[in-house]
N, C-alpha and C positions, 0 to 999 in steps of 0.2 A: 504494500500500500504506500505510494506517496506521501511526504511529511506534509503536505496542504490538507492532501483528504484526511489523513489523520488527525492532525491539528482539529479542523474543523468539528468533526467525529465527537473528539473528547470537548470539545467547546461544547457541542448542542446537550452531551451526556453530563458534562458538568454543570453548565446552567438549571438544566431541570431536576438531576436531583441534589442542587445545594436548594434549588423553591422549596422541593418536597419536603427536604426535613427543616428545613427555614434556618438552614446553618447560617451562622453568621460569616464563617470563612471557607475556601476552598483551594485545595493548590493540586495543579495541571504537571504533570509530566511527562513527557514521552520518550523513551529510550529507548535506542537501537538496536539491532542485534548482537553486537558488539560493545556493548553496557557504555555507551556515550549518551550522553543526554543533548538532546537533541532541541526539546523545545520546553519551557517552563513559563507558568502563569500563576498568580497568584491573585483572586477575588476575595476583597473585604468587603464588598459593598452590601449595606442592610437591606435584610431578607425583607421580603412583604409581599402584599397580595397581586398576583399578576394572572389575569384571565388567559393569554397569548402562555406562560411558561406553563399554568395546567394543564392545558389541549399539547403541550410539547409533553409532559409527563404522562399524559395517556397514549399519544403518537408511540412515545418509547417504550409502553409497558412497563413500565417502573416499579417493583415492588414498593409498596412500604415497609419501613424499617421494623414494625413490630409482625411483619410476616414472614422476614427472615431466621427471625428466631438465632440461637445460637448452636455449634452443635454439640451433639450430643457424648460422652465420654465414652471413650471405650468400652468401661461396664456395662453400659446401660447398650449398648449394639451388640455385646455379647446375649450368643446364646444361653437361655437359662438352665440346660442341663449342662451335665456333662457331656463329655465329645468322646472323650477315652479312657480307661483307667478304672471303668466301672463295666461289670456285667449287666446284662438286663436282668432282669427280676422274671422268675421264672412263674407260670402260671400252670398250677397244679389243683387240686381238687382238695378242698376244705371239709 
């Protein structure tokens, strides 16, 4: 991808979701393949209500940030039984 279209790219993707979560700061960076940076920006300007940046947040599909959730530990992805180390339980007549 070209460093224009990119530039651009992260411009539109950072404009709308620094609206969504109404952050007050945002900083832009794009790096190369070869870890040179290439393009960098930095927006302080105060968040507020913009009809045109919400139609750009729906345009982009945007989650909101409390649907991202965090993730989950290892334990809790682990399976609840055992995997190995254990026989199965034998089912015999009572």
């Amino acid at each position: 991808m070209a460093l224009d279209e990119a530039v651009d790219r992260l411009r539109r993707y950072m404009l709308a979701k620094k609206h969504q979560l109404q952050a007050d700061r945002a900083l832009r960076i794009i790096i190369d393949c070869r870890a040179n940076i290439d393009f960098v920006m930095y927006d302080n300007r105060r968040p507020g209500e913009s009809d045109e940046l919400d139609d750009l947040v729906n345009k982009l599909g945007l989650l909101p940030a409390n649907r991202l959730g965090s993730p989950s530990p290892p334990s809790v992805r682990r399976a609840k039984h055992r995997l190995r180390g254990r026989k199965p339980k034998k089912k015999g007549n009572r």
